[in-house]
Phi, psi and omega in degrees: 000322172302337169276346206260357197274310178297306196289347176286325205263023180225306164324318183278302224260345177270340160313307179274005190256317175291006166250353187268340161298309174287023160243307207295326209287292188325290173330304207284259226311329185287283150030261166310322171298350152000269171325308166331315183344315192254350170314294184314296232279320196290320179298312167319299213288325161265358186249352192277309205258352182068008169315112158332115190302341177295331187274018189280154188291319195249106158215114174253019146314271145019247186298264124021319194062202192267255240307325187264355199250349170268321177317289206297322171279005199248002237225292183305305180327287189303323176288291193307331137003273191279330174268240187030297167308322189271337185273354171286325192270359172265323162330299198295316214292305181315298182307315185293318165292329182289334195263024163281319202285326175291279292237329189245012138311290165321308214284335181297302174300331183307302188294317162341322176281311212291333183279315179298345184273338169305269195315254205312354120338278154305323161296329177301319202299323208270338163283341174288306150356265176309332182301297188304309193305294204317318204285278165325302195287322176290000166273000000 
């Protein structure tokens, strides 16, 4: 009972470590898309609502002028950059701690035989021991 308990629960953890990649992967593309912002609303507006590009509700042509309106996405770009750059390397920083923590795991079993072989060593001895006094006292 005890391996099938062990193999659900490490099944349930790759599961859940592969949905945390995919919220993450999800998390960076919104991120990057940033700059879209005024795209999206504007691409609806002509293929949903049939709006006349002059009429639009989103136009930061508009709003801007080209020259502010290219500012303002080349603006959105550099943000979405820069947090995209930070939420990947705080990704990387995690991923890195964990396969610290697997590694000195490994190396703790690894140590682990040499120390029970320590121990149950010393333990034999002190019984050879007591065998031999038990041996001398009975002559």
């Amino acid at each position: 009972m005890s391996s099938a308990k062990q193999a659900v629960g490490s099944t349930i953890k790759r599961v859940l470590i592969h949905m945390a990649e995919i919220i993450a992967s999800i998390i960076l593309l919104v991120i990057i898309s940033v700059p879209l912002i005024f795209v999206i609303p504007m691409w609806f507006q002509e293929t949903a609502f049939g709006t006349a590009i002059a009429n639009f509700a989103v136009n930061p042509v508009t709003w801007f002028g080209l020259l502010g309106a290219v500012g303002v996405t080349i603006l959105l770009a550099i943000v979405s950059l820069v947090f995209g750059y930070g939420y990947v390397l705080g990704m990387s920083a995690r991923l890195k701690a964990k396969e610290a923590k697997k590694s000195s795991a490994i190396e703790e079993e690894a140590e682990e035989p040499a120390e029970v072989a320590e121990v149950v060593a010393e333990a034999e001895e002190p019984v050879e021991d007591a065998s031999t006094d038990s041996e001398e006292a009975s002559e």
